[in-house]
C-alpha positions in Angstrom: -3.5 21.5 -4.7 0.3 20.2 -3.5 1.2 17.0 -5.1 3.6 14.5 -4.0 5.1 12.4 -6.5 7.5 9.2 -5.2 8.7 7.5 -8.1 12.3 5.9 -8.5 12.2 6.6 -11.9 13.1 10.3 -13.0 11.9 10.7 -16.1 8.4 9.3 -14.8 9.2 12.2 -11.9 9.7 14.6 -14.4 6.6 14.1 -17.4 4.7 13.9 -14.1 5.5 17.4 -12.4 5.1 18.8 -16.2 1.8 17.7 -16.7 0.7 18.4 -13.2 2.4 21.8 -12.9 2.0 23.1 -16.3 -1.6 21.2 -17.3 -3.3 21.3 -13.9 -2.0 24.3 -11.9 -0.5 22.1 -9.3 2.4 22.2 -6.9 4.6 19.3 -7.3 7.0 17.8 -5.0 8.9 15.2 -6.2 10.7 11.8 -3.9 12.8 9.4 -5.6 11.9 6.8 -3.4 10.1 5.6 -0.5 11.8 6.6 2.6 12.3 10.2 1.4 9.1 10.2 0.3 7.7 9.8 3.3 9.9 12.3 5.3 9.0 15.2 2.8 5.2 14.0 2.8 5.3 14.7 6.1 7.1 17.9 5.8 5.4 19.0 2.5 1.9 17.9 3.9 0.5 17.7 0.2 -3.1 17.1 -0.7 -2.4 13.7 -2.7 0.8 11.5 -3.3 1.3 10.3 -6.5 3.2 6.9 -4.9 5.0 3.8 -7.6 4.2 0.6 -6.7 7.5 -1.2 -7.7 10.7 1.0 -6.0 13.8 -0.9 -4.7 14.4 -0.8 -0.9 10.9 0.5 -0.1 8.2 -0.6 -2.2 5.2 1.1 -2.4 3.4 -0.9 0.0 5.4 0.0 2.8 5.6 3.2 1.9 2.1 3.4 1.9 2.2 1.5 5.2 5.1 4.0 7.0 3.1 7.1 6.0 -0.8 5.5 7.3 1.6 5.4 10.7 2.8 8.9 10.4 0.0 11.5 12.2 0.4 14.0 9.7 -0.5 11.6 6.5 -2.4 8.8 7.9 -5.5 10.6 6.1 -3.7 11.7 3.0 -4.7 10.1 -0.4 -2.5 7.8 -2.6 -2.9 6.8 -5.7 -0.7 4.1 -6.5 1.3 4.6 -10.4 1.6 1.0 -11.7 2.7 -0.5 -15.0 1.2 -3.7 -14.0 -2.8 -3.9 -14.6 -3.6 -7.4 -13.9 -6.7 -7.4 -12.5 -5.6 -8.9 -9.2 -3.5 -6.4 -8.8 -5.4 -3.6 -9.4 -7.7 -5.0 -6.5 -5.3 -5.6 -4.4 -4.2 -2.2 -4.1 -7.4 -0.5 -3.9 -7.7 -2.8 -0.9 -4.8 -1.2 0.8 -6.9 2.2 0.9 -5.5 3.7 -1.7 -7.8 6.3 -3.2 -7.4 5.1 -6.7 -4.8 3.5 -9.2 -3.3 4.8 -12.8 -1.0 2.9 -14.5 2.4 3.4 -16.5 2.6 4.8 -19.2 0.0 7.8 -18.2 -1.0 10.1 -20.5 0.5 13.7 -19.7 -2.2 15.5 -21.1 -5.3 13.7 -18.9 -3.1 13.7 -15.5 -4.4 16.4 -13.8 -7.7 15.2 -14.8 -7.2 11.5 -14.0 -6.2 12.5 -10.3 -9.0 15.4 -9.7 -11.7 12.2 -11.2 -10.1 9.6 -8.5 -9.7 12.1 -5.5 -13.8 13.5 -6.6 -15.0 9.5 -6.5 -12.6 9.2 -3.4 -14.9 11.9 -2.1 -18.5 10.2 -3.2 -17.9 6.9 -1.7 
């Protein structure tokens, strides 16, 4: 499974790819924001992004927005990494289609897990 991470933040980049890689067998690619993000989505074609709310420039709801208008990823899951977990929130964003949400700090060692379990229930629904 190819996983596309777009985080600003590097160390949340890294402890993700670590966990994902080394835990779950994944391949990571990693975007430091939004717009480049979207271009390597679409070059990368993963199964799953891995996409921060709260970036500068390009948040994550127009990232999620430019890469539902792209062909190639207008199918593609997101799950949206958040450290805010107000409740309003968290419904808000699965109302954008996003296949589920986790939120900041994750734990490394139930990443893998925690996206397989979102992207199975994704798959029920």
């Amino acid at each position: 499974m190819k996983v596309l991470i777009i985080d600003d933040e590097a160390d949340i980049r890294t402890i993700a790819r670590l966990s994902l890689s080394r835990l779950g067998g994944m391949d990571v690619v990693e975007a430091a924001g939004g717009a480049e993000g979207v271009r390597k989505a679409r070059d990368e074609k993963p199964d799953v992004i891995l996409l921060d709310v709260m970036m500068p420039a390009m948040d994550g709801t127009a990232t999620l927005e430019a890469l539902r208008s792209q062909a190639d990823t207008t199918e593609t899951p997101v799950i949206f990494l958040t450290a805010k977990i107000m409740g309003t929130e968290l419904d808000r964003l699965k109302r954008l289609g996003s296949a589920g949400v986790l939120t900041k700090p994750f734990d490394p060692r139930t990443l893998p897990a925690d996206v397989r379990a979102l992207l199975e229930a994704r798959l029920n629904h």
